[in-house]
C-alpha positions in Angstrom: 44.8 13.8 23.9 48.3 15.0 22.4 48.2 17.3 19.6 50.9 17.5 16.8 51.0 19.6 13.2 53.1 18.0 10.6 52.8 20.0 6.8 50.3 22.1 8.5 48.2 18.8 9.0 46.8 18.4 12.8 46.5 15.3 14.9 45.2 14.6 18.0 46.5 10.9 19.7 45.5 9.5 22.6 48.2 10.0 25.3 48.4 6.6 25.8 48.5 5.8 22.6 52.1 6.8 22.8 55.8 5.8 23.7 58.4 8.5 23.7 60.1 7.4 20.2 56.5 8.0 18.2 56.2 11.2 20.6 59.6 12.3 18.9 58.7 11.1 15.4 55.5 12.9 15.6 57.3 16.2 17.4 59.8 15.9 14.6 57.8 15.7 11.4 59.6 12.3 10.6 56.0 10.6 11.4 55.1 8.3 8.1 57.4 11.0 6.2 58.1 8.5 3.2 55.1 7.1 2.5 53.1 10.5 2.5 56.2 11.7 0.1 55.8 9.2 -2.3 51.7 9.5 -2.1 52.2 13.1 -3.0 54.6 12.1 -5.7 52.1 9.6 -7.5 48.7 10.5 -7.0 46.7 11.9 -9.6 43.2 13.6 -9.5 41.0 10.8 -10.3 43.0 8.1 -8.3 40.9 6.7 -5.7 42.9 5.4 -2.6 42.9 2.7 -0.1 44.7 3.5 3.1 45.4 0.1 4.8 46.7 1.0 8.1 45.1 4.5 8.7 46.2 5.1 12.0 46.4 8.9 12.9 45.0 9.4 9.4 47.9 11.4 8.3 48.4 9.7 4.6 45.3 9.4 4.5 44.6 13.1 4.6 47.6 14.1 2.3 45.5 11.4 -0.2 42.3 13.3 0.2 44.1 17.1 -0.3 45.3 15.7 -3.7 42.1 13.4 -5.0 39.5 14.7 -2.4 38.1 13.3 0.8 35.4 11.0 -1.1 38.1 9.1 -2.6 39.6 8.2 -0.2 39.0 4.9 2.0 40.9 4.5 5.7 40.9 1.2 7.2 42.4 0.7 10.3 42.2 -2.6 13.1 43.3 -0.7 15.9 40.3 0.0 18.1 42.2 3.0 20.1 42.6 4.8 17.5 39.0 4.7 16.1 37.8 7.6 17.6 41.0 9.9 16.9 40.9 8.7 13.1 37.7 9.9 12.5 38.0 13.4 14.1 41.4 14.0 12.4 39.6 13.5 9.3 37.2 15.6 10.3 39.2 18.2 11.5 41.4 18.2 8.5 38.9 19.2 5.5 38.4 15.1 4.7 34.7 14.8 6.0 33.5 12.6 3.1 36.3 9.6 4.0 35.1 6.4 4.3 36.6 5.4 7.7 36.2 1.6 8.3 37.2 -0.6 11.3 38.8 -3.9 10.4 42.1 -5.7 10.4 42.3 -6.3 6.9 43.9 -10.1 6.5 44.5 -12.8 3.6 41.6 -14.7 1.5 42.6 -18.0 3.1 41.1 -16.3 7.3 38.3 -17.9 9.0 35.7 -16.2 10.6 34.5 -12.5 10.6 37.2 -11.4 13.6 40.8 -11.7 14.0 43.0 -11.3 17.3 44.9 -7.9 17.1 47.5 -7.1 19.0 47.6 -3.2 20.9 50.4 -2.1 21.9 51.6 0.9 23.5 52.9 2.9 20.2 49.7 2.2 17.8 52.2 2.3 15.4 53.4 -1.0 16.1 49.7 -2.8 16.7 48.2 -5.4 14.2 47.3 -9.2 13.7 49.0 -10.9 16.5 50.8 -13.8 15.5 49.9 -17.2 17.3 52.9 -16.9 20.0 50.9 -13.4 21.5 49.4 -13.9 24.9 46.0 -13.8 24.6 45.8 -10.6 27.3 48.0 -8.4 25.1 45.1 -9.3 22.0 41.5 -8.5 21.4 39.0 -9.5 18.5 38.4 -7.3 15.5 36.8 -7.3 12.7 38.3 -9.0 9.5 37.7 -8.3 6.3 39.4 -10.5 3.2 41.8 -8.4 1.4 39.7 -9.6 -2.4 36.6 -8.3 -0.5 37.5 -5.3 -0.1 39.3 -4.1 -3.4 36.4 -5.4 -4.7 34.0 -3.0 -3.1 36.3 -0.2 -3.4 37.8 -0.8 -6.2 40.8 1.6 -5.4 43.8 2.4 -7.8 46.3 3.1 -4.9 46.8 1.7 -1.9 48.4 2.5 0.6 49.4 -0.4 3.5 51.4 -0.4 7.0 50.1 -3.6 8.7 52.9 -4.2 10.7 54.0 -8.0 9.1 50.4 -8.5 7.6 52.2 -7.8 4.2 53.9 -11.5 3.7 50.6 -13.1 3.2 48.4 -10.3 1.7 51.0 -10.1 -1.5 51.0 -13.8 -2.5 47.2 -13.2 -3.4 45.6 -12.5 -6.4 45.3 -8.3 -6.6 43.0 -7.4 -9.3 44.0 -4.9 -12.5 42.3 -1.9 -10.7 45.4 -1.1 -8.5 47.8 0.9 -10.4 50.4 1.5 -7.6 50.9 0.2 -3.9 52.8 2.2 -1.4 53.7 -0.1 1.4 56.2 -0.4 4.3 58.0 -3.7 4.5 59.2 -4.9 8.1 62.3 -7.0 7.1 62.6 -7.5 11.0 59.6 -9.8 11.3 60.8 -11.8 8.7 63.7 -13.5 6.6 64.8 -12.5 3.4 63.2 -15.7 1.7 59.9 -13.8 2.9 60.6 -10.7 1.4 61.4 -12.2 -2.4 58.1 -14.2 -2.1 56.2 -10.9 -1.5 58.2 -9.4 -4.4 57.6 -12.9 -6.2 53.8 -12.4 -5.3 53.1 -9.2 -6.9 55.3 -10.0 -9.8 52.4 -12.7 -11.0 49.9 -9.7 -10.1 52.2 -7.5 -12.8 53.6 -5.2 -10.4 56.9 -4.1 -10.2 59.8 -2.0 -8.0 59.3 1.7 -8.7 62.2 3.5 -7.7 60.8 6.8 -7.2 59.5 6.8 -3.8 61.1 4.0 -2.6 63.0 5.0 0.5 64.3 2.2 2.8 61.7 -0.3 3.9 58.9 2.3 2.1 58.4 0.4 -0.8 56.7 1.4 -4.4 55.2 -1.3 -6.5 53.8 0.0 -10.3 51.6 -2.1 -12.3 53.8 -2.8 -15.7 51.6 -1.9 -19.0 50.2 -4.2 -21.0 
């Protein structure tokens, strides 16, 4: 296992969990920099947060230092990462977060699994799309993205699914969410793709935040009645 500290939080990754460029990133402190910036910036004691997308568990933990551990819910598809999820919670004060292994995918998925894609860097794993060989996937659990903001009921969320995003933002996202802090991949798809995930979470009465938007980190507030 390689260990890293980034804002006096440690981590522990598999070795081969790793490429050299998420070595750096991790070495560097530039590791999910902007989205644990702007979950420091908007979280409020009380919030209770959804981390889509856990990986290493670092937002997640920066989530739990500011609304505690128990209110805090990290989901992540990625089965080789499982095991170091869990103990960087541990290790990192947030004992009481819900860790939960699925690959969280749109209301409209059959079945209770979904092929998910590994790859080297578990920063770049998630849903593999119908072209992935079938060797480079395995089966997951799925869980509908309704389902679970239903039994959580969380007002933030936090989501890096690596593409996922097109399809879970043209859903129905009930009134409970209050902010969403989610990185866009503009390189897995066109700009058409990107206005109908805007366009989607307009109908849900969210809307660009500026604050805490940094480059493909994007911050979506829910507008006030």
């Amino acid at each position: 296992m390689a260990q890293f500290k980034i804002d006096d939080i440690a981590l522990r990754v598999p070795n081969h969990a790793l490429t050299a460029k998420l070595r750096e990133a991790l070495n560097s402190g530039r590791y999910e920099v902007n989205e644990s910036r702007a979950i420091r910036r908007h979280l409020q004691p009380g919030d209770r947060v959804l981390d889509i997308g856990a990986g290493a568990g670092f937002v997640s933990i920066h989530a739990g230092r500011i609304v505690g551990g128990e209110n805090v819910i990290s989901v992540e598809g990625n089965p080789t990462m499982m095991a170091a999820l869990r103990e960087n919670l541990d290790r990192n004060g947030m004992t009481e977060t819900t860790v939960l292994h699925a690959a969280v995918v749109a209301d409209g998925h059959e079945g209770d699994t979904v092929r998910f894609e590994t790859r080297q860097a578990f920063w770049a794993s998630g849903v593999a799309k119908d072209t992935t060989p079938d060797d480079k996937t395995v089966e997951v659990p799925a869980v509908k993205l309704s389902e679970l903001l239903a039994e959580f009921k969380p007002t933030v969320v936090s989501m890096d699914v690596e593409g996922a995003e097109l399809h879970l933002c043209q859903q129905p996202w009930p009134d409970c969410v209050r902010l969403l802090v989610m990185e866009i991949h503009t390189g897995q798809y066109p700009p058409s793709a990107v206005k109908a995930m805007f366009d989607g979470m307009s109908k849900n009465n969210m809307t660009y935040m500026p604050w805490g938007t940094i480059g493909e980190v994007v911050v979506l507030q829910r507008c006030e009645k």
